[in-house]
ROSE-680837 format. One line per field, with one value per residue: x, y, z of N, C-alpha, C in turn; residue number from 1; residue in three letters. Coordinates in nm, 2 decimals. Atoms other than C-alpha are relative to their C-alpha. Example, Ala and Ser with C-alpha at 12.3 -4.5 7.8 and 13.67 -1.06 7.14 Angstrom:
n_u <- [0.09:-0.09]
n_v <- [-0.12:-0.11]
n_w <- [0.00:0.00]
ca_u <- [1.23:1.37]
ca_v <- [-0.45:-0.11]
ca_w <- [0.78:0.71]
c_u <- [0.09:-0.08]
c_v <- [0.12:0.11]
c_w <- [0.00:0.08]
num <- [1:2]
residu <- [ALA:SER]
//
This chain:
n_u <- [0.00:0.10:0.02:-0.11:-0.19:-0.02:0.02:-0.11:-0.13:0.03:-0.01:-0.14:-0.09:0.01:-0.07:-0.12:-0.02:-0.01:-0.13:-0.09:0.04:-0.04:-0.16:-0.04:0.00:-0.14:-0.09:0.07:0.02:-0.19:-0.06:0.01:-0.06:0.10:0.02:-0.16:-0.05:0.08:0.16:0.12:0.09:0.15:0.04:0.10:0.10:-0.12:0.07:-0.06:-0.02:0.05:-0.04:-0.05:0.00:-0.01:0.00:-0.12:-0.04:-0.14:0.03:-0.04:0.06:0.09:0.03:-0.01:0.06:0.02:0.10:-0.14:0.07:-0.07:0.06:0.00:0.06:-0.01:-0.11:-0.04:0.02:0.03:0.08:0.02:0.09:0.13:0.07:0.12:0.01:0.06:-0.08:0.09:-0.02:-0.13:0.01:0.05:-0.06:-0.09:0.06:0.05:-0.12:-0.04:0.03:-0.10:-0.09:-0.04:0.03:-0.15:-0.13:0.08:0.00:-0.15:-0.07:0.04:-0.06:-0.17:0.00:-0.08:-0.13:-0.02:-0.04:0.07:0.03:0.11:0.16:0.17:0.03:0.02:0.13:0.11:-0.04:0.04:0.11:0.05:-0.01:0.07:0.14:0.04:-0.02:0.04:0.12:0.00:-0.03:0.18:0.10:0.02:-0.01:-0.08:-0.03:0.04:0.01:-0.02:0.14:-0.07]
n_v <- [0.00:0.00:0.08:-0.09:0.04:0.15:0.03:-0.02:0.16:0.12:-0.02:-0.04:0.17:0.11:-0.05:0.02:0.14:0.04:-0.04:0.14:0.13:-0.08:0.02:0.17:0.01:-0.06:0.01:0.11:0.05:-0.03:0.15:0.17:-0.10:-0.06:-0.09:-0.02:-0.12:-0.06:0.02:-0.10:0.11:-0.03:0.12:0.07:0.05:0.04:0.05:0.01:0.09:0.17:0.04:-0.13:0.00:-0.06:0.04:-0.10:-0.07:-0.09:-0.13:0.02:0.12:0.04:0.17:0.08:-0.01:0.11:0.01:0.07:0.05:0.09:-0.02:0.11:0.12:0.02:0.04:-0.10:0.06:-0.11:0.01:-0.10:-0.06:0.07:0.13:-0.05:-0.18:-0.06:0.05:0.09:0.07:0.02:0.12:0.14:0.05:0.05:0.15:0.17:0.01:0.08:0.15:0.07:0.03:0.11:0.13:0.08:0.06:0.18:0.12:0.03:0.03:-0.02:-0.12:0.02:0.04:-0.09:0.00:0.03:-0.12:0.01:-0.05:0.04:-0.04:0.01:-0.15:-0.11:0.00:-0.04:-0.17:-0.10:-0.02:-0.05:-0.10:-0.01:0.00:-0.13:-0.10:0.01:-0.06:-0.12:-0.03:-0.01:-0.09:-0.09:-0.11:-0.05:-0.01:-0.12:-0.09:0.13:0.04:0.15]
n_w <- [0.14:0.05:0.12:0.14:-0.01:0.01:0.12:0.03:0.02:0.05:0.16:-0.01:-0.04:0.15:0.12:0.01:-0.04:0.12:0.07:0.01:0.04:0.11:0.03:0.02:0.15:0.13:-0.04:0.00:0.15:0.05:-0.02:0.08:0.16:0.05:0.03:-0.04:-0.03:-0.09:0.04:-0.13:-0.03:-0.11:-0.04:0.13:-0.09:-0.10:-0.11:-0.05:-0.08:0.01:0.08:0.11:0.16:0.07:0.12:0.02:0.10:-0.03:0.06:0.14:0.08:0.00:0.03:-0.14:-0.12:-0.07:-0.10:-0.11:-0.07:-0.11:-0.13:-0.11:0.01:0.17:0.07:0.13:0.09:0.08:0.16:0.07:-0.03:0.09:-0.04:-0.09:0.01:-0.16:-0.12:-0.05:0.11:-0.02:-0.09:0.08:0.14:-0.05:-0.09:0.13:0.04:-0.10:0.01:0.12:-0.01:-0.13:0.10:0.07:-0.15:-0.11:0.08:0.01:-0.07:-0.12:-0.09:-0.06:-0.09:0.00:0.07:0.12:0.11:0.15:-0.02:0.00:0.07:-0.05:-0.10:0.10:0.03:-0.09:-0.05:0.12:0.01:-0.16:-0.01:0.12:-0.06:-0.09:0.12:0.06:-0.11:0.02:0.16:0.06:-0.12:0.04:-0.06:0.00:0.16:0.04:0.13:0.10:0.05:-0.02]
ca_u <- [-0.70:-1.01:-1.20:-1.03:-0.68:-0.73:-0.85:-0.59:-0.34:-0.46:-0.47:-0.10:0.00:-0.19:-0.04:0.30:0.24:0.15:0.42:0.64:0.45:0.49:0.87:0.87:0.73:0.97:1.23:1.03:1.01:1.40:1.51:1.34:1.46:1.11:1.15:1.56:1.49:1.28:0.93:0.63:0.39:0.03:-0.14:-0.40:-0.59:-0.46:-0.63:-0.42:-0.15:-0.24:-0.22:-0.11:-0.14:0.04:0.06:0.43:0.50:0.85:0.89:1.07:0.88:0.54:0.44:0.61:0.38:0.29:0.05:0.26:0.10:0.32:0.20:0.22:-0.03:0.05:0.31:0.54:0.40:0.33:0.14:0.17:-0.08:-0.26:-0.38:-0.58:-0.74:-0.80:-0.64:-0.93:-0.92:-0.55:-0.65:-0.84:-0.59:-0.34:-0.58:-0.66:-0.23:-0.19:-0.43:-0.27:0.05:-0.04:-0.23:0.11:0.32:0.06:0.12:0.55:0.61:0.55:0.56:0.93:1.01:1.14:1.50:1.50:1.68:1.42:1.15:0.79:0.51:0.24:0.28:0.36:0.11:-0.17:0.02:-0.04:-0.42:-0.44:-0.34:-0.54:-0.89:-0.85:-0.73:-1.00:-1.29:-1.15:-1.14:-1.58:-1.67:-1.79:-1.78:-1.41:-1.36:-1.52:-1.42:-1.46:-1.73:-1.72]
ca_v <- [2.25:2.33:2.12:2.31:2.28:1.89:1.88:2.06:1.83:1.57:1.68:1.82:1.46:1.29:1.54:1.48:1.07:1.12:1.32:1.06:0.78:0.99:0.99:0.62:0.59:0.82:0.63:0.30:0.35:0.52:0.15:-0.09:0.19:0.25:0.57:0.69:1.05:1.32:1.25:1.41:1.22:1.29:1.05:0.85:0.72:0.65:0.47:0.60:0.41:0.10:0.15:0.44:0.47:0.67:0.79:0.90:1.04:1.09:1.49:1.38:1.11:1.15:0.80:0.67:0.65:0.40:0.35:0.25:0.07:0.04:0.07:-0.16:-0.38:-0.35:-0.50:-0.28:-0.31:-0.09:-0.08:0.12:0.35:0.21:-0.10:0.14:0.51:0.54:0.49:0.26:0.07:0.03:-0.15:-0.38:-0.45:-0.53:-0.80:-0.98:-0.96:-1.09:-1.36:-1.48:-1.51:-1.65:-1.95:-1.98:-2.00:-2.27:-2.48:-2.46:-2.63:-2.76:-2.54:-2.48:-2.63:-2.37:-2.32:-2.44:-2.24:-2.17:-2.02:-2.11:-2.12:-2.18:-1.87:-1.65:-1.77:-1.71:-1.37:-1.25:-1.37:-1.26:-0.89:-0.93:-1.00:-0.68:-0.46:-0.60:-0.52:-0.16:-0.12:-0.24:0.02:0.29:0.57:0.56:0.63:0.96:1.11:0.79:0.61:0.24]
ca_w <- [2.54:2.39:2.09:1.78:1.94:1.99:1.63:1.50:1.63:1.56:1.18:1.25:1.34:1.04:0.79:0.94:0.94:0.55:0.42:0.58:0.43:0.11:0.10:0.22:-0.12:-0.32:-0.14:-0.25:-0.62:-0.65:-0.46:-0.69:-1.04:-1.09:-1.11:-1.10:-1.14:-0.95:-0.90:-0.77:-0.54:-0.37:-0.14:-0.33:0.02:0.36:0.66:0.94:1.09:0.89:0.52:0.25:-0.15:-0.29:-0.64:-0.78:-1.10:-1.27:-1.33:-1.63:-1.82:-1.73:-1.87:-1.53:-1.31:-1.02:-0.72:-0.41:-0.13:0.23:0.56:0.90:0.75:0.37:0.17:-0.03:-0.31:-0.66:-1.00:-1.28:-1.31:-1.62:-1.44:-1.19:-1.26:-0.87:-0.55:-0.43:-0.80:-0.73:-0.36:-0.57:-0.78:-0.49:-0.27:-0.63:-0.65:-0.30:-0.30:-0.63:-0.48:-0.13:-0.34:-0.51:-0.16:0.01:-0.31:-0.27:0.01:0.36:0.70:0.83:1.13:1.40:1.34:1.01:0.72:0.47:0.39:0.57:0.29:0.44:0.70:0.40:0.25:0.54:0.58:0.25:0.24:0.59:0.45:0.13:0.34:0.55:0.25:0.10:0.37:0.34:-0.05:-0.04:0.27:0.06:0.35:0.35:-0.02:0.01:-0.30:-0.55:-0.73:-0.65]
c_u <- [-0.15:-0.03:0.06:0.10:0.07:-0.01:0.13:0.12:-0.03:0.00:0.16:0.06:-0.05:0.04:0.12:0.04:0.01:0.08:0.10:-0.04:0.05:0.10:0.03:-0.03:0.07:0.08:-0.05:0.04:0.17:0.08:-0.05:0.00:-0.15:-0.05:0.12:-0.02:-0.08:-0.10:-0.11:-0.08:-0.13:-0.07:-0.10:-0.12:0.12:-0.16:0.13:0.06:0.01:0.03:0.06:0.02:0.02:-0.03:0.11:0.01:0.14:-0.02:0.03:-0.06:-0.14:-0.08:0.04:-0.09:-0.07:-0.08:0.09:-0.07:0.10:-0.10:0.04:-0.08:-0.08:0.13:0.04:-0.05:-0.03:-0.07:0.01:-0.13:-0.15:-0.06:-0.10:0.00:-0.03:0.09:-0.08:0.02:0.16:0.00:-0.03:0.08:0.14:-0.06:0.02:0.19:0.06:-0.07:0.02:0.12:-0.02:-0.04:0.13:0.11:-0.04:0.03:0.19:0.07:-0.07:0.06:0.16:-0.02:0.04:0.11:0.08:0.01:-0.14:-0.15:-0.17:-0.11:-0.06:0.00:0.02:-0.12:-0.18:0.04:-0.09:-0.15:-0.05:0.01:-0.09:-0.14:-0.03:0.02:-0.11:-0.15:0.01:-0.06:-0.20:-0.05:0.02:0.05:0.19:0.08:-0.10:-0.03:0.03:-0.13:0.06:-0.01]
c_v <- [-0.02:-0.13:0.02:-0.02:-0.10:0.00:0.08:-0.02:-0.08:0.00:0.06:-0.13:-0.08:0.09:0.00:-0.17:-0.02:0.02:-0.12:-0.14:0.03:0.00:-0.12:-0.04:0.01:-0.14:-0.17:-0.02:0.04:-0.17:-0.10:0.10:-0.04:0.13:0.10:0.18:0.07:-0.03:0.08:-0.10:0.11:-0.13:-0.01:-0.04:-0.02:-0.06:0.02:-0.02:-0.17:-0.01:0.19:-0.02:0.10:0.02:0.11:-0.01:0.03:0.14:-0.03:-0.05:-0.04:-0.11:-0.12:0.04:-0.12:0.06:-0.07:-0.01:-0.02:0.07:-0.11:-0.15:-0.04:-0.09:0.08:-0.05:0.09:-0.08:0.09:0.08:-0.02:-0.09:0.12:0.15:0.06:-0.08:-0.15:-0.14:-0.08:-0.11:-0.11:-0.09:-0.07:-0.10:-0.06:-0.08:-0.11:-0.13:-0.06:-0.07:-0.07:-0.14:-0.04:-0.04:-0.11:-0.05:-0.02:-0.10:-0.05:0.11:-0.06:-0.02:0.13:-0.03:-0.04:0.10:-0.01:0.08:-0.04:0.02:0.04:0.09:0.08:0.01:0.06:0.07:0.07:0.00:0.05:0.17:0.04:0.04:0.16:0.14:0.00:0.02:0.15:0.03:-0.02:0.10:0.14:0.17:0.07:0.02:0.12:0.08:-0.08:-0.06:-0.18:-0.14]
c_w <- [-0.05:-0.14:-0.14:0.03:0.00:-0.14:-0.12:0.01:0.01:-0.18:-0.04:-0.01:-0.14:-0.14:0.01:-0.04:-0.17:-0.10:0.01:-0.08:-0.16:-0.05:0.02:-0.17:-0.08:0.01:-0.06:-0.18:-0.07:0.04:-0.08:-0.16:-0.03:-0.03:0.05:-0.02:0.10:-0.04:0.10:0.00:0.06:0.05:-0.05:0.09:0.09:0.12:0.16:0.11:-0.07:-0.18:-0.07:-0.16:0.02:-0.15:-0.04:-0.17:-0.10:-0.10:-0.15:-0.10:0.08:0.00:0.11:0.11:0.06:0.12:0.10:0.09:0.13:0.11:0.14:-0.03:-0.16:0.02:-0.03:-0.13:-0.16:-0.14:-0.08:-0.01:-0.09:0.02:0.07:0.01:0.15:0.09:0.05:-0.11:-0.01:0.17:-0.03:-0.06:0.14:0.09:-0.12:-0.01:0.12:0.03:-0.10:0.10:0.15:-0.03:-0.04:0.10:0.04:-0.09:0.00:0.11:0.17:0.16:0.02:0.12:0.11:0.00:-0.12:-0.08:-0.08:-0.03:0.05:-0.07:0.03:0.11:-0.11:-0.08:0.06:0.02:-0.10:-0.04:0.08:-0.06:-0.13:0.04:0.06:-0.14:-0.04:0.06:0.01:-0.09:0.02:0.09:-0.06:0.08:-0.01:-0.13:-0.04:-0.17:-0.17:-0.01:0.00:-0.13]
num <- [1:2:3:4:5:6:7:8:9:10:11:12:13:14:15:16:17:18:19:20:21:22:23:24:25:26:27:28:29:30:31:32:33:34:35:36:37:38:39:40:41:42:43:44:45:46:47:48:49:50:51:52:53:54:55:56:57:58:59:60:61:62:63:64:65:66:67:68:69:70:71:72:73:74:75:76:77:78:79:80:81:82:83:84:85:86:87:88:89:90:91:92:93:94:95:96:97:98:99:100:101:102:103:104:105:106:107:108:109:110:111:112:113:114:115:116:117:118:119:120:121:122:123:124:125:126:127:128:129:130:131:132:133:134:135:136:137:138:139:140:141:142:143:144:145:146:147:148:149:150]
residu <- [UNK:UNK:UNK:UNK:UNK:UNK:UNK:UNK:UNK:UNK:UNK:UNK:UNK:UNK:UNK:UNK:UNK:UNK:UNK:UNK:UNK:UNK:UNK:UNK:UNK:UNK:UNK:UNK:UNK:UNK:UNK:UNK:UNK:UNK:UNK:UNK:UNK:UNK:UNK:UNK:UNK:UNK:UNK:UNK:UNK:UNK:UNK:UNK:UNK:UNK:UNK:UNK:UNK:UNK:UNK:UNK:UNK:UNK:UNK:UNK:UNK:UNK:UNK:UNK:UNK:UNK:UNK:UNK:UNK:UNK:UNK:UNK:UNK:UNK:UNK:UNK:UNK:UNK:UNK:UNK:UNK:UNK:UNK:UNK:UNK:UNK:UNK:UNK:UNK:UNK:UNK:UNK:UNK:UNK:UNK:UNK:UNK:UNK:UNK:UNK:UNK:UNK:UNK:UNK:UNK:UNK:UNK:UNK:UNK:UNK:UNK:UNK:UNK:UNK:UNK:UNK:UNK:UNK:UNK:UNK:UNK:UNK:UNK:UNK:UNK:UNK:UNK:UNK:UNK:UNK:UNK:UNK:UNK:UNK:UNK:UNK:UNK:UNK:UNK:UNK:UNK:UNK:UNK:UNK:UNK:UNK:UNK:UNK:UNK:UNK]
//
């Protein structure tokens, strides 16, 4: 397999990984009725393997529209689209959301024991700042935001 045939699967494989990430979305904003009828999406940014922004649309009611964030080492997570005019603007906007909320876990409670019902703070907590930091080491490295003004 020559150089062209490698690169062209390899671009075969990351345009099948995004489609899918793409529909995880649809399938993301129809389960939390953010968007109950048909919608059109395109990917907004992707690091692949690791994160994915979307940005879905509903055909219907234009005025719905959201930024969808999952991946292996995202949260699910979304924003309407008037909080952020960019996919990158929209990362921003989900570290500042997650380190909010892991601050608010470390303050509910002490760790859970193991086999205790409930839920451990303070590891959700250092999850969610844990996934905020790395989001957030992406979101300032200009090279991978190609087509955005920072």
């Amino acid at each position: 397999m020559d150089r062209d045939e490698k690169f062209a699967l390899e671009r075969a494989k990351l345009e099948k990984w995004a489609r899918a990430q793409l529909e995880l979305c649809g399938q993301y904003v129809q389960e939390n009725s953010l968007i109950t009828a048909e919608a059109r999406g395109r990917a907004g940014w992707m690091l692949p393997g690791r994160f994915f922004i979307g940005h879905l649309t509903s055909k219907l009611n234009p005025d719905l529209s959201y930024w969808v964030i999952l991946g292996p080492d995202a949260l699910q997570d979304h924003i309407e689209t008037r909080l952020a005019d960019t996919a990158r603007a929209a990362a921003r906007h989900f570290v500042l959301r997650w380190q909010l909320h892991g601050a608010q876990a470390g303050t509910l409670g002490k760790p859970t024991a193991a086999g205790e019902q409930g839920t451990d703070w303070q590891a959700r907590a250092a999850d969610l700042s844990s996934k905020a930091e790395e989001l957030f080491a992406y979101a300032e490295q200009d090279p991978l935001w190609p087509n955005e003004v920072a």
